[in-house]
VEXZADREN-310302 format. One record per residue (C-alpha): x negated, y, z. Coordinates in nm, 4 decimals. Layout:
VEXZADREN-310302
<atom c1="X" c2="Y" c3="Z"/>
...
end
This chain:
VEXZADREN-310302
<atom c1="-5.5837" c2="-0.2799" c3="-0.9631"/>
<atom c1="-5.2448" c2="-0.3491" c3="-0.7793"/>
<atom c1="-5.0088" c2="-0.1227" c3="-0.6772"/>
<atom c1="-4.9496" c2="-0.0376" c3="-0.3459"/>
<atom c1="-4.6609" c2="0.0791" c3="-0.1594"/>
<atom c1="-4.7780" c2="0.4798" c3="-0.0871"/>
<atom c1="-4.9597" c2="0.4630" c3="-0.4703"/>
<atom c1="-4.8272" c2="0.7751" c3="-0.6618"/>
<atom c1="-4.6640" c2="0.5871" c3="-0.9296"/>
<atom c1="-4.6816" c2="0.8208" c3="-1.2767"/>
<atom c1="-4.3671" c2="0.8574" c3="-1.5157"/>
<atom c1="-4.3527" c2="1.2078" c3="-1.6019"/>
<atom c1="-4.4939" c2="1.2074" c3="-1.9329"/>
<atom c1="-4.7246" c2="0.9505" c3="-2.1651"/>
<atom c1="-4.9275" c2="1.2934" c3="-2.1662"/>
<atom c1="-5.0711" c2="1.2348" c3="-1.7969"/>
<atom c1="-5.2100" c2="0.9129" c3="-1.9241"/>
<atom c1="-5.5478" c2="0.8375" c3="-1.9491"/>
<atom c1="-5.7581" c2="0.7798" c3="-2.2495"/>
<atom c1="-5.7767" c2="0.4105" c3="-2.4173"/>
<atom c1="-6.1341" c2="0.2758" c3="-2.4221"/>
<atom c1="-6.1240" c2="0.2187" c3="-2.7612"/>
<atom c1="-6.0855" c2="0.5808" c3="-2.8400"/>
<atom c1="-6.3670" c2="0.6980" c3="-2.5830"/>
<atom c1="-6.6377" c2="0.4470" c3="-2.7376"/>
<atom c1="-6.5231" c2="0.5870" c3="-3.0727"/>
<atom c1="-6.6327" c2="0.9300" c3="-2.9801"/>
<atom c1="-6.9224" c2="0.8481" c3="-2.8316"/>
<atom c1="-7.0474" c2="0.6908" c3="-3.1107"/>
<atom c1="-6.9588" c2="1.0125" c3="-3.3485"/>
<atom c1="-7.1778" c2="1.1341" c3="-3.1122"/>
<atom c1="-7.4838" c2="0.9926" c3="-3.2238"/>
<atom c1="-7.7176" c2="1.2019" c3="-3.5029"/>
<atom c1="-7.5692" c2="1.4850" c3="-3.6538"/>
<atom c1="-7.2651" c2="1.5152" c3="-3.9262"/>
<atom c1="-7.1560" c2="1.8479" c3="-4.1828"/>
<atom c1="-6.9068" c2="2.0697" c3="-3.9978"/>
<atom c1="-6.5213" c2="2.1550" c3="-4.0642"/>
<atom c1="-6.4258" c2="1.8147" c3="-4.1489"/>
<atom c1="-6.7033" c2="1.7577" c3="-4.4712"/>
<atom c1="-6.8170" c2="1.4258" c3="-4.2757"/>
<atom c1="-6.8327" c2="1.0675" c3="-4.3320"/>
<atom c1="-6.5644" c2="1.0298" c3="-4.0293"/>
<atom c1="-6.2951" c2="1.2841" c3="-4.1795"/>
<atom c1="-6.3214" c2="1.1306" c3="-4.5177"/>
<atom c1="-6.2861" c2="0.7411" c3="-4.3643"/>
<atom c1="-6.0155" c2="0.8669" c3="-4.1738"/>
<atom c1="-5.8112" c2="1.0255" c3="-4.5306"/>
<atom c1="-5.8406" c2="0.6922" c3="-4.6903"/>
<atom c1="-5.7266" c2="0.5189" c3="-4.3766"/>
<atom c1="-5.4069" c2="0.6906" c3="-4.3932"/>
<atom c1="-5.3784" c2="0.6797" c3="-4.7437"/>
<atom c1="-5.3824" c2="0.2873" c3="-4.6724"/>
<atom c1="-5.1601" c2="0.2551" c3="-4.3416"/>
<atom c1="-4.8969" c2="0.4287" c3="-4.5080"/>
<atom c1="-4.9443" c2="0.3289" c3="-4.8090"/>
<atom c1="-4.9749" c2="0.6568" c3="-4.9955"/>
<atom c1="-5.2567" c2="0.6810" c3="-5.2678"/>
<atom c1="-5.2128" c2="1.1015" c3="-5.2624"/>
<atom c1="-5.1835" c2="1.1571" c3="-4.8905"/>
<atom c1="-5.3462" c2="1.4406" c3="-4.7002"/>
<atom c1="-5.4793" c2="1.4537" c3="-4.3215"/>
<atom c1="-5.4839" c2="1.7581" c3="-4.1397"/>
<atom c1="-5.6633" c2="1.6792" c3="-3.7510"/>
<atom c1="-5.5058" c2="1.9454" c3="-3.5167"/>
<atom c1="-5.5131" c2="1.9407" c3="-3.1264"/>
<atom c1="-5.1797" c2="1.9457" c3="-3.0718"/>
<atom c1="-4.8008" c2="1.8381" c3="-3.1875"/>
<atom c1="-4.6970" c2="2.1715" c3="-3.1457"/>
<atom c1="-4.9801" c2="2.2847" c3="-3.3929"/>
<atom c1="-4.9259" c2="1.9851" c3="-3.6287"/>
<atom c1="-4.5074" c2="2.0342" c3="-3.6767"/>
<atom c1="-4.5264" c2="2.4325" c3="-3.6884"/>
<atom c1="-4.8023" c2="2.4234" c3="-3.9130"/>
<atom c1="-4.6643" c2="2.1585" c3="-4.1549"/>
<atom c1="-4.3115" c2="2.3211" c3="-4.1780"/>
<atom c1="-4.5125" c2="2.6765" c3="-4.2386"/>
<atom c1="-4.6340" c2="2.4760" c3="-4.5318"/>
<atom c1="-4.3292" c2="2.3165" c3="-4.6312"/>
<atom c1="-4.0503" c2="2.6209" c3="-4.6428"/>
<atom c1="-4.0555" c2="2.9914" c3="-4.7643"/>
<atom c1="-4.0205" c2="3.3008" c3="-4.4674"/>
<atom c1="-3.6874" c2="3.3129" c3="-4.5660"/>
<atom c1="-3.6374" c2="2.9684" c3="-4.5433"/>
<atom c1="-3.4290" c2="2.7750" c3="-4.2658"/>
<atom c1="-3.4963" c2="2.4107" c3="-4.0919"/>
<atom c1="-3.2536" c2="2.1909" c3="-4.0311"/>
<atom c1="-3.2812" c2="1.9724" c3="-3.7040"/>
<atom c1="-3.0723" c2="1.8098" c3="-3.4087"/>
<atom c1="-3.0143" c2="2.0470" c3="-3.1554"/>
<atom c1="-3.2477" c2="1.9050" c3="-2.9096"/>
<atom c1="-3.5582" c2="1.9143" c3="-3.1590"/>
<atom c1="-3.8557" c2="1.9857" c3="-2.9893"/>
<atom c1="-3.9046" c2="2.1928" c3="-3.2717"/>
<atom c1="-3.6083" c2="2.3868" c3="-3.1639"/>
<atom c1="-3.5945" c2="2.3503" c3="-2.7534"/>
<atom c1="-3.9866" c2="2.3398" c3="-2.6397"/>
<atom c1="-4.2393" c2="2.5030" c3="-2.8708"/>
<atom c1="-4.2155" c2="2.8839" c3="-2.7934"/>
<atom c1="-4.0579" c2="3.0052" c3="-3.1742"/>
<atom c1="-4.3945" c2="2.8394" c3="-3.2916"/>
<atom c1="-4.2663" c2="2.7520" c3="-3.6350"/>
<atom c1="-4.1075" c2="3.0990" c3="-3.6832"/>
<atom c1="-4.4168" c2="3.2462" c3="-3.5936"/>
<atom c1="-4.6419" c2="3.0376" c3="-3.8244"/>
<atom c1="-4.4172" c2="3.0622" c3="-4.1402"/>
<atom c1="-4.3725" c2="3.4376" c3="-4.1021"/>
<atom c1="-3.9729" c2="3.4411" c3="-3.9831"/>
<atom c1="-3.8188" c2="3.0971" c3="-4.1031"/>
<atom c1="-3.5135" c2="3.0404" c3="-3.9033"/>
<atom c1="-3.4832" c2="2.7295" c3="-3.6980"/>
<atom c1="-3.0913" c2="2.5955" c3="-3.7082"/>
<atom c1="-3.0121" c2="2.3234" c3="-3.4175"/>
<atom c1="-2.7405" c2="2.1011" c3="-3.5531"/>
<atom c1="-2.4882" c2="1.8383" c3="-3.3422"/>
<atom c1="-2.5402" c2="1.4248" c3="-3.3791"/>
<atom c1="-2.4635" c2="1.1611" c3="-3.2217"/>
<atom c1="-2.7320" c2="0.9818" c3="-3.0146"/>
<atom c1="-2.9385" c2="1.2762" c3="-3.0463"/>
<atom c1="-2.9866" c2="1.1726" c3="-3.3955"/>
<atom c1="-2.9791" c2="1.4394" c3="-3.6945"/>
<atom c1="-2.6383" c2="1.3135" c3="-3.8709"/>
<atom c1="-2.5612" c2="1.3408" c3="-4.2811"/>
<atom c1="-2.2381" c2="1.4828" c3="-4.1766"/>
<atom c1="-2.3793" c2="1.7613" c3="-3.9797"/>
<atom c1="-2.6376" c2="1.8533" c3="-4.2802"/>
<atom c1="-2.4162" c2="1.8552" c3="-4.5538"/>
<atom c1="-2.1436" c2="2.0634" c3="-4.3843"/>
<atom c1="-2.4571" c2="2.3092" c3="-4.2983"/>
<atom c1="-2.4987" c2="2.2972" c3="-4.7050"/>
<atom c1="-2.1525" c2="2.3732" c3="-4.7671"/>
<atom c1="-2.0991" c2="2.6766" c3="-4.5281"/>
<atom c1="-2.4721" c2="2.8123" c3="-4.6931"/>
<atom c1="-2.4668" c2="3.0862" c3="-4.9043"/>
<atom c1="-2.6736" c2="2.9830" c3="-5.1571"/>
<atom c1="-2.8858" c2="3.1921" c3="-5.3164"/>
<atom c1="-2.7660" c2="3.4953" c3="-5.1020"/>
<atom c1="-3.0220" c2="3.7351" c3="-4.9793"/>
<atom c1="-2.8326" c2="3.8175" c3="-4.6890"/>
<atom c1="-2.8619" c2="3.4040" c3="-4.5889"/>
<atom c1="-3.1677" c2="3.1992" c3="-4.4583"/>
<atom c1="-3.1634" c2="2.9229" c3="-4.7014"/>
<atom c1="-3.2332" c2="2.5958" c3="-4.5766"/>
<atom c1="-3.5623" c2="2.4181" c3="-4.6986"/>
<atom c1="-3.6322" c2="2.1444" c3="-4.4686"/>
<atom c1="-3.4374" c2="1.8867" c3="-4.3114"/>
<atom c1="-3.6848" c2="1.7684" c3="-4.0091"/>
<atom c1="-3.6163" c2="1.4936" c3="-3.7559"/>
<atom c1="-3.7918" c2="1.3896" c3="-3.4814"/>
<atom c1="-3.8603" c2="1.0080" c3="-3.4013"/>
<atom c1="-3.8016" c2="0.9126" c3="-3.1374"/>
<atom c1="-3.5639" c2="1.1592" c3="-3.0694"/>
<atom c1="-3.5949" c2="1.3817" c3="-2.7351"/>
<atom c1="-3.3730" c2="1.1105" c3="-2.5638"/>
<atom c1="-3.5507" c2="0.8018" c3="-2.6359"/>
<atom c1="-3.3929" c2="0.6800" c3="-2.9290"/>
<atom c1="-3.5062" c2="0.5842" c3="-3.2856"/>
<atom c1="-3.3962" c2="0.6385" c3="-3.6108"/>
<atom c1="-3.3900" c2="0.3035" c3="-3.8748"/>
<atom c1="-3.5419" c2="0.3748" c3="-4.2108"/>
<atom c1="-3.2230" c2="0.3546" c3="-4.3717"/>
<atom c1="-3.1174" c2="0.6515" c3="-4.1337"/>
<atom c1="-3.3838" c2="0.7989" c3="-4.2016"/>
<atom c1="-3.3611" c2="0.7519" c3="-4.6407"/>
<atom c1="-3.0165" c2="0.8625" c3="-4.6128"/>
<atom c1="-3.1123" c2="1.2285" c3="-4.4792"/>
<atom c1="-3.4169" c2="1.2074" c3="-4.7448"/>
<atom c1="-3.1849" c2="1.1714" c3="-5.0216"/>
<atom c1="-2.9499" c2="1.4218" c3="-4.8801"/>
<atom c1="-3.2168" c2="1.7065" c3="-4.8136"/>
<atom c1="-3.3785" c2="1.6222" c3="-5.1844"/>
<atom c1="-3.0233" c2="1.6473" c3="-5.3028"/>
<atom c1="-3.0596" c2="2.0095" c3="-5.2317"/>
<atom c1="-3.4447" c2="2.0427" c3="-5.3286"/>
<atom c1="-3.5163" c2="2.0724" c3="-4.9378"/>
<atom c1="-3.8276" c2="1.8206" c3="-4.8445"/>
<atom c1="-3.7986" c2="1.5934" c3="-4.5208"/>
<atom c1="-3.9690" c2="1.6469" c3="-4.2056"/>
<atom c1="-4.0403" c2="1.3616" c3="-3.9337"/>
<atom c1="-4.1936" c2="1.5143" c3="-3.5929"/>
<atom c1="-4.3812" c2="1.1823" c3="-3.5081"/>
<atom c1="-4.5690" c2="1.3300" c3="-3.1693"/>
<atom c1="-4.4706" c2="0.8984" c3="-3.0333"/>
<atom c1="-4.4454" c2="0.8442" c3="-3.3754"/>
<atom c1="-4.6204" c2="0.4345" c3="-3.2717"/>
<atom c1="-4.4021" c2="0.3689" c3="-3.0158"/>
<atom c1="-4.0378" c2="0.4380" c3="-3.3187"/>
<atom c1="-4.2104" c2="0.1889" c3="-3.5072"/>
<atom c1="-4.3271" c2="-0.0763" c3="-3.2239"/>
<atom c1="-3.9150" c2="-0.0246" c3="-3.1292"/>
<atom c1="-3.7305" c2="0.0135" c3="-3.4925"/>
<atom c1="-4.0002" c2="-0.3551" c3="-3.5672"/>
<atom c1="-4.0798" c2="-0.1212" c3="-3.8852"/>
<atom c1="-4.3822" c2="-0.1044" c3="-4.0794"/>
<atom c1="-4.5842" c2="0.2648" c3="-4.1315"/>
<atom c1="-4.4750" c2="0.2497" c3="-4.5103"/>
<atom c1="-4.1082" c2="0.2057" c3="-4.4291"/>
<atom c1="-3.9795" c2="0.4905" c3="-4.1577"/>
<atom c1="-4.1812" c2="0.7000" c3="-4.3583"/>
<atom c1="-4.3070" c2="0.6835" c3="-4.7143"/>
<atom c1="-4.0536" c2="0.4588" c3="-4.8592"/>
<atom c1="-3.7873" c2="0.6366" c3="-4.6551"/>
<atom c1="-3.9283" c2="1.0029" c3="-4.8291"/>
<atom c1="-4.0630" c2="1.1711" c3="-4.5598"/>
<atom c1="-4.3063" c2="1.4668" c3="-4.7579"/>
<atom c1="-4.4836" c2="1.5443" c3="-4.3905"/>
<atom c1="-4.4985" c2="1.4272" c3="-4.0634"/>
<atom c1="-4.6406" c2="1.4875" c3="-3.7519"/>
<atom c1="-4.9261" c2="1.1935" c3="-3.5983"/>
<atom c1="-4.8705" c2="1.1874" c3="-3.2216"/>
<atom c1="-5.1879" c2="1.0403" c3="-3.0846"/>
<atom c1="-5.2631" c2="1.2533" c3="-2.7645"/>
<atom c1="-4.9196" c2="1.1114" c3="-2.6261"/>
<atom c1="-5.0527" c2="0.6898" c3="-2.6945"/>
<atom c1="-5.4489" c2="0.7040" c3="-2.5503"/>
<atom c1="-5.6478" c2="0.9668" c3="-2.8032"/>
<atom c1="-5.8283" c2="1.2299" c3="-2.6006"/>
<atom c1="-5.7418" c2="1.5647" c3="-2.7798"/>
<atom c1="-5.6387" c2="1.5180" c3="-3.1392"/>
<atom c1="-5.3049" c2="1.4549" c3="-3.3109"/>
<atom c1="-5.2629" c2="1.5419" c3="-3.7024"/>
<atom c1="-5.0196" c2="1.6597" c3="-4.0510"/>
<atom c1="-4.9880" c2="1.3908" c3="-4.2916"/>
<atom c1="-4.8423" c2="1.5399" c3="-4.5975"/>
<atom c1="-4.7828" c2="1.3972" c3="-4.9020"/>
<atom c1="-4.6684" c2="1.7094" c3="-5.0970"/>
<atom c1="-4.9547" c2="1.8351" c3="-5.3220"/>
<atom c1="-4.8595" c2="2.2106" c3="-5.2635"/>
<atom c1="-4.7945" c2="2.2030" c3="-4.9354"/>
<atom c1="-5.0950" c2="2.0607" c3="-4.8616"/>
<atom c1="-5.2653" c2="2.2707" c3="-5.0456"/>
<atom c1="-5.1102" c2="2.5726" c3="-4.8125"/>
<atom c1="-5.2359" c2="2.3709" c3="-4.5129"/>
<atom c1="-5.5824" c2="2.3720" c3="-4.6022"/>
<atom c1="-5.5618" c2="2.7967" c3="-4.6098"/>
<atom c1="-5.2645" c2="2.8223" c3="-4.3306"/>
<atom c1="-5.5342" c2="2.5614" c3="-4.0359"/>
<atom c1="-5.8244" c2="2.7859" c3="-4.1314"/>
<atom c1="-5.6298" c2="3.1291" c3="-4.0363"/>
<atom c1="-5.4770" c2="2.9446" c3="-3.7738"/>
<atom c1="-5.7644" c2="2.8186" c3="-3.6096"/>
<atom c1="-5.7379" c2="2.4412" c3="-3.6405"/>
<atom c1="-6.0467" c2="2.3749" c3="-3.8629"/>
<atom c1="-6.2223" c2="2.2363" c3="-3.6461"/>
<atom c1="-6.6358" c2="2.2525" c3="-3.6413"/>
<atom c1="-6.6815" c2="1.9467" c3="-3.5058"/>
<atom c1="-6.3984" c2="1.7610" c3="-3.6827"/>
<atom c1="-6.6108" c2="1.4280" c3="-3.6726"/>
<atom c1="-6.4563" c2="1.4132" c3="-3.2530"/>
<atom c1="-6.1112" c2="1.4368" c3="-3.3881"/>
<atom c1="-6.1475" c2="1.2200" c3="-3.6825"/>
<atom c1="-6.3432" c2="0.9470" c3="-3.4953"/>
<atom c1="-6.0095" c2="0.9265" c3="-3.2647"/>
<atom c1="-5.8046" c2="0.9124" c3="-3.5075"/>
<atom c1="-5.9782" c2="0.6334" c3="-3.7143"/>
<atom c1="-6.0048" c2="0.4083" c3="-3.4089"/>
<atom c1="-5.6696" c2="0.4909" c3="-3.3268"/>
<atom c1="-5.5584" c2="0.3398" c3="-3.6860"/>
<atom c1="-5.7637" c2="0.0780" c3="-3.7053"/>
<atom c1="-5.7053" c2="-0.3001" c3="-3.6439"/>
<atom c1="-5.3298" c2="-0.1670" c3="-3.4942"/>
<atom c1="-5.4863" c2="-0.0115" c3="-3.2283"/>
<atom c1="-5.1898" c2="0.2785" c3="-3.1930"/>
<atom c1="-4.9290" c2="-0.0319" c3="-3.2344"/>
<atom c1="-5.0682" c2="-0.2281" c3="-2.9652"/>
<atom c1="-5.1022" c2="0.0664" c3="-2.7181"/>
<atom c1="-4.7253" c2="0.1541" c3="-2.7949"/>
<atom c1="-4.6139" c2="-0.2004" c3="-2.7530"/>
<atom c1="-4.7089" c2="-0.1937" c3="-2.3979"/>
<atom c1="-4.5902" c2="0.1555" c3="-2.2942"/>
<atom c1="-4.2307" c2="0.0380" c3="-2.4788"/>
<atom c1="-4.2719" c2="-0.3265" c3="-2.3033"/>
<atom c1="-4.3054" c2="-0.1338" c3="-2.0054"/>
<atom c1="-4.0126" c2="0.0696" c3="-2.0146"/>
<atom c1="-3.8244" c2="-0.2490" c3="-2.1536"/>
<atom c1="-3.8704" c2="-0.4252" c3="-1.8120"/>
<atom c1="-3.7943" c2="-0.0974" c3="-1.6405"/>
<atom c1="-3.4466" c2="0.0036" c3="-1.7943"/>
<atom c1="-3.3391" c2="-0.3874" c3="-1.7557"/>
<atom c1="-3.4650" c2="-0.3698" c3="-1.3663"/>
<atom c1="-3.2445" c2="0.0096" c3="-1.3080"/>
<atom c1="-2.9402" c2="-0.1531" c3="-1.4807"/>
<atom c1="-2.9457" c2="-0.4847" c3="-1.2479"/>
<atom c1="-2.9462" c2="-0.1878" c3="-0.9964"/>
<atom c1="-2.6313" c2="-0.0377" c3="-1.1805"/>
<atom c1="-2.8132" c2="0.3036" c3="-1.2371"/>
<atom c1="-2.6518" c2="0.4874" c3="-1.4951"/>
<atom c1="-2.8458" c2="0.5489" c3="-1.7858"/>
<atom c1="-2.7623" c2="0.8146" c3="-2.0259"/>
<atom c1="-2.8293" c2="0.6182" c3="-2.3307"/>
<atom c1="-3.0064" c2="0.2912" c3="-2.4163"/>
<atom c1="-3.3979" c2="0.3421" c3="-2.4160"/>
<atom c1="-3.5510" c2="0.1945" c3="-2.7209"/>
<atom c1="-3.9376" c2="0.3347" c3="-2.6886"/>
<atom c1="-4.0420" c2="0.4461" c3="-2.3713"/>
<atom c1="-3.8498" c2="0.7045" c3="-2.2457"/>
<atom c1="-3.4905" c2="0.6859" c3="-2.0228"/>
<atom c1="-3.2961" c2="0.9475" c3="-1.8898"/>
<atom c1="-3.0658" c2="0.8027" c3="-1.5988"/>
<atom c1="-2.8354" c2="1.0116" c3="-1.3583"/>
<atom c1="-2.9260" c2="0.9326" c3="-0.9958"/>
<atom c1="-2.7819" c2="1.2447" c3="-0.8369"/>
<atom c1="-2.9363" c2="1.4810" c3="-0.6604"/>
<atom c1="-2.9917" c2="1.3647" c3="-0.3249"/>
<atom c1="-3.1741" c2="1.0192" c3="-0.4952"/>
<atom c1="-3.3614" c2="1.1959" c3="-0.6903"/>
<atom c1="-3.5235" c2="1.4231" c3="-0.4454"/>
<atom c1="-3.5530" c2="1.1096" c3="-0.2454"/>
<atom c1="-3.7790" c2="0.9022" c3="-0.4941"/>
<atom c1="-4.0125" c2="1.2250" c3="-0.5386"/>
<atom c1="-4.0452" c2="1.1564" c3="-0.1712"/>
<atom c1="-4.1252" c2="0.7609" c3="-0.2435"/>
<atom c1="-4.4633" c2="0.8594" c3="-0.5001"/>
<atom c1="-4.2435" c2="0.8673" c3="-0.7865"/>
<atom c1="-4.3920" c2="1.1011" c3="-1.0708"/>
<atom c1="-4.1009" c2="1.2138" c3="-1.3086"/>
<atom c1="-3.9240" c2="1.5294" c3="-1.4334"/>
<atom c1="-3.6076" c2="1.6184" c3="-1.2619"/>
<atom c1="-3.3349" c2="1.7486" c3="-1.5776"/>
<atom c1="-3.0973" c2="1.9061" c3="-1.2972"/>
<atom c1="-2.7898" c2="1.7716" c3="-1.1924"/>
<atom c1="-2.9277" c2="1.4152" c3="-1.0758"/>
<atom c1="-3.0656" c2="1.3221" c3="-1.4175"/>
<atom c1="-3.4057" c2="1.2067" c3="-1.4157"/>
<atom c1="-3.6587" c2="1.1162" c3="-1.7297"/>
<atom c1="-3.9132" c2="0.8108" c3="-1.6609"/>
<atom c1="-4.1572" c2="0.8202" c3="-1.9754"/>
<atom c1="-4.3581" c2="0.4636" c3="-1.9435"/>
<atom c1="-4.7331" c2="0.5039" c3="-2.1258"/>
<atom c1="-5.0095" c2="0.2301" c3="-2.2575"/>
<atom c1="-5.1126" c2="0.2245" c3="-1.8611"/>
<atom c1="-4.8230" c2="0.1193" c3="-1.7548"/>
<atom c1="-4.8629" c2="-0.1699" c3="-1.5597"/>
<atom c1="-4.6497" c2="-0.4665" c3="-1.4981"/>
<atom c1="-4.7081" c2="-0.4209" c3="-1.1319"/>
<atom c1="-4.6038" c2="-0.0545" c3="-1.1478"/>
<atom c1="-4.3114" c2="-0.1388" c3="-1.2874"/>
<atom c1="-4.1978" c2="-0.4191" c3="-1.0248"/>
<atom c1="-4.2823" c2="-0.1232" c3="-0.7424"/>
<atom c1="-4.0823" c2="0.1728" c3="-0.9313"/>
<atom c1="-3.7762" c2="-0.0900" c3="-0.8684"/>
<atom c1="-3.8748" c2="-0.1915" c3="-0.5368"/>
<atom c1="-3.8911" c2="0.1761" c3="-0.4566"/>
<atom c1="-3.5418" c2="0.2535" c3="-0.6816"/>
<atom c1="-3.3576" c2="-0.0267" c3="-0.4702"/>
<atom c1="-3.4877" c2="0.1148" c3="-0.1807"/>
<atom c1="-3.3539" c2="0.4738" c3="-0.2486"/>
<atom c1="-3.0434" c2="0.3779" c3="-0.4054"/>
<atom c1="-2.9952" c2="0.1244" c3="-0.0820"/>
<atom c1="-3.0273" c2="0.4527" c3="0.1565"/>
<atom c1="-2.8836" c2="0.7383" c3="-0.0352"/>
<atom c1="-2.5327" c2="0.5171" c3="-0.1143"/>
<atom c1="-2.5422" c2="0.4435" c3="0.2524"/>
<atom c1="-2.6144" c2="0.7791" c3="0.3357"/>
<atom c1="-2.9268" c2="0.6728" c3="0.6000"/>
<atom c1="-3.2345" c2="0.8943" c3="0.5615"/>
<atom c1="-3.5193" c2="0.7242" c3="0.3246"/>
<atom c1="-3.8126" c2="0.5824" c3="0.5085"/>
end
């Protein structure tokens, strides 16, 4: 279906999209006959030797949870002591947007928001938090994870060597290695990485599957690969209220979403998407806070153009002070993409010439 020129276009968040088919014939097929409860069925247990093979990780554990919030407070809960600190950029999610959720899972572990540049957690920044620590000080949260999140807040990806470096450094310290992976497909579709090497070769210990974000219905997941923190996670979801009755739904989207590169292909296209997009607002000299390398751009319109493409059907969140985020999904069309300019030119045309939009 084409777009038209009064079509809401949507670019607020991969979280308004839509299911993929894939994932909805998936569940309606767990749907048929019956299955054992809290995750004892046949779909839970295909799904823990799928990701024991995508990632290439004979030992790891899945955890289905329904959100990311649930699946990065609950794996650091796991993962550090209540006196325990993270370490993460300063624009974390973990940090900025989930409500003191890790603190309040892990029983008072102190979050600590670090500087880097590009958004990007920085060796620099974690060693001189090790060497202003207090080690083995009561009266000093000691840090116990280093977490990152990929891709970043801002749109842009770690490598795997980034990524080994912090490993090393945080295991340096006995401190295991945290990757918030909520578009966790689309850093790999961008970094041209395989599963194995942003994560287990790199020595992540846990990490966050984003799935709700790239076409699952209501299921993301832990994947841990530390034998006593998982361990703690199969106690901690219970009291939490993640085991899940009918697991069979979650792990059915999950499975589907793994299989045959199902998650890659639906993060190519929202990162495609976004590819054509960014290359489109640069020919229109927009200025873009940094380069997007998934699908997600922040660019600074001003004020005045950015109240002025709400008005033309554009869907996004306005950051204050003229910055706006696009976030491009699996549904992104090629079509949409060619209006969102049409309609960008059309603003930018008006509001630099100061005549009212039409």
């Amino acid at each position: 279906m084409s777009t038209t020129s009064d079509t809401p276009i949507e670019l607020r968040s991969d979280n308004a999209a839509g299911v993929a088919p894939e994932i909805l014939a998936a569940i309606a097929t767990a749907n048929e006959g019956s299955a054992l409860a809290y995750g004892g069925d046949a779909l839970t247990a295909q799904l823990r030797e799928l990701v024991r093979d995508v990632f290439m990780q004979p030992d790891a554990n899945v955890f289905p949870v329904v959100s990311g919030t649930a699946a990065n407070s609950l794996a650091l809960s796991a993962l550090l002591p209540p006196w325990g600190s993270v370490l993460c950029h300063e624009t974390a999610h973990i940090f900025t947007n989930e409500g003191g959720a890790t603190s309040l899972f892990s029983g008072g572990a102190v979050m600590r928001g670090l500087p880097g540049t590009d958004y990007k957690l920085q060796p620099a920044s974690v060693q001189h938090a090790f060497d202003t620590t207090l080690w083995d000080d009561a009266h000093h949260s000691q840090p116990s994870v280093v977490s990152i999140t990929c891709p970043t807040d801002f749109g842009t990806v770690y490598t795997p060597a980034e990524v080994r470096a912090l490993a090393i450094l945080a295991h340096s310290r006995d401190l295991r290695m945290h990757l918030d992976g909520a578009r966790l497909a689309n850093a790999l579709v961008a970094a041209n990485a395989a599963p194995e090497e942003l994560i287990t070769d790199a020595g992540v210990d846990a990490f966050s599957l984003g799935a709700t974000k790239n076409g699952a219905l209501s299921t993301d997941a832990i994947v841990c690969f530390d034998a006593a923190a998982a361990e703690q996670l199969t106690y901690r979801l219970k009291r939490s209220g993640h085991v899940a009755s009918k697991m069979r739904y979650q792990s059915a989207q999950l499975v589907a979403y793994l299989t045959d590169d199902l998650w890659l292909r639906l993060a190519t296209q929202a990162n495609q998407a976004m590819g054509a997009l960014s290359l489109g607002l640069d020919d229109l000299e927009v200025e873009l806070l940094s380069p997007p390398t998934a699908n997600m751009l922040f660019a600074r319109v001003g004020e005045p153009a950015s109240a002025a493409l709400a008005e033309a059907g554009l869907l996004f969140y306005g950051m204050g002070n003229g910055v706006i985020r696009f976030v491009t999904s699996f549904q992104t069309t090629h079509d949409d993409v060619v209006e969102v300019l049409r309609r960008v030119e059309r603003v930018l045309r008006n509001t630099r010439s100061g005549q009212a939009v039409r």
